[in-house]
N, C-alpha and C positions, 0 to 999 in steps of 0.2 A: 504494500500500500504506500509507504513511504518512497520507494522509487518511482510509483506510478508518478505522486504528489510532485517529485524532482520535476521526472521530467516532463510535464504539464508545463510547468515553469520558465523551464529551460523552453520549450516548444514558444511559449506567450513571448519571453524575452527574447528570441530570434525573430521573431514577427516584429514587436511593440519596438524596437529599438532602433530598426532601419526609418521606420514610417515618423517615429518623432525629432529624428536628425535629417530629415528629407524637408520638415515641415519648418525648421527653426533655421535652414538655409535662406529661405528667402523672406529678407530684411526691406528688400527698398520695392515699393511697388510706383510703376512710371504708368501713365496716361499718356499716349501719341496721337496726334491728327496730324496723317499726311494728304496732300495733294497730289493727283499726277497725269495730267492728260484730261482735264475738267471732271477728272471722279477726287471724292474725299472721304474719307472711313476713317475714324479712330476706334486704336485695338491698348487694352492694356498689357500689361507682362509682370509680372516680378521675381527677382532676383537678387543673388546674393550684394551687390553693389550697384549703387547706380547707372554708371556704361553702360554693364551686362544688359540691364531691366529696359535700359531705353532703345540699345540694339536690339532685342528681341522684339519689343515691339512695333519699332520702326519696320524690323524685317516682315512682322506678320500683319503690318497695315498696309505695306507694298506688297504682299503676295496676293493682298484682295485685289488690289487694284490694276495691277500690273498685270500686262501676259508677257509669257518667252523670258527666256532670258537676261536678254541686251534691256529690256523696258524694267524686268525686275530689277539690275546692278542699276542702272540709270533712277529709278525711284526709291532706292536704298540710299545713293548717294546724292538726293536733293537733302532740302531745309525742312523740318517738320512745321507745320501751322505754326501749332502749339507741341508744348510740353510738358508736364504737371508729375513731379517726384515726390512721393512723401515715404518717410522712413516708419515700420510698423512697430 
């Protein structure tokens, strides 16, 4: 009975421990509106540091909007509208 009790434990703490260092990684949460080609979408992201959070969702407000390629790198490297950072 007492080993079952271990390894129950052991089982919850190999689960419960990835899921609450996964959840306390991301600190900064950004707000993007991009423009590109008269379409505009804003997408949120968050991430361990600001860059990260605003890259991420620069890139996933130009992948609405954007097609191919050459139009994605091209609306990844315009200016965002706006940009809105708060630390959690």
């Amino acid at each position: 009975m007492k080993r079952a009790l271990i390894g129950i434990a052991l089982a919850i703490a190999f689960v419960a421990v990835p899921i609450f260092v996964a959840l306390d990684h991301n600190r900064v949460s950004c707000e993007v509106c991009m423009s590109y080609r008269g379409r505009q979408v804003c997408e949120q992201s968050s991430a361990i540091d600001r860059d990260e959070a605003l890259m991420q969702a620069i890139y996933s407000a130009c992948s609405r909007i954007s097609s191919g390629v050459t139009d994605g790198i091209q609306c990844n490297n315009s200016r965002p509208l706006s940009s809105e950072c708060s630390d959690r």
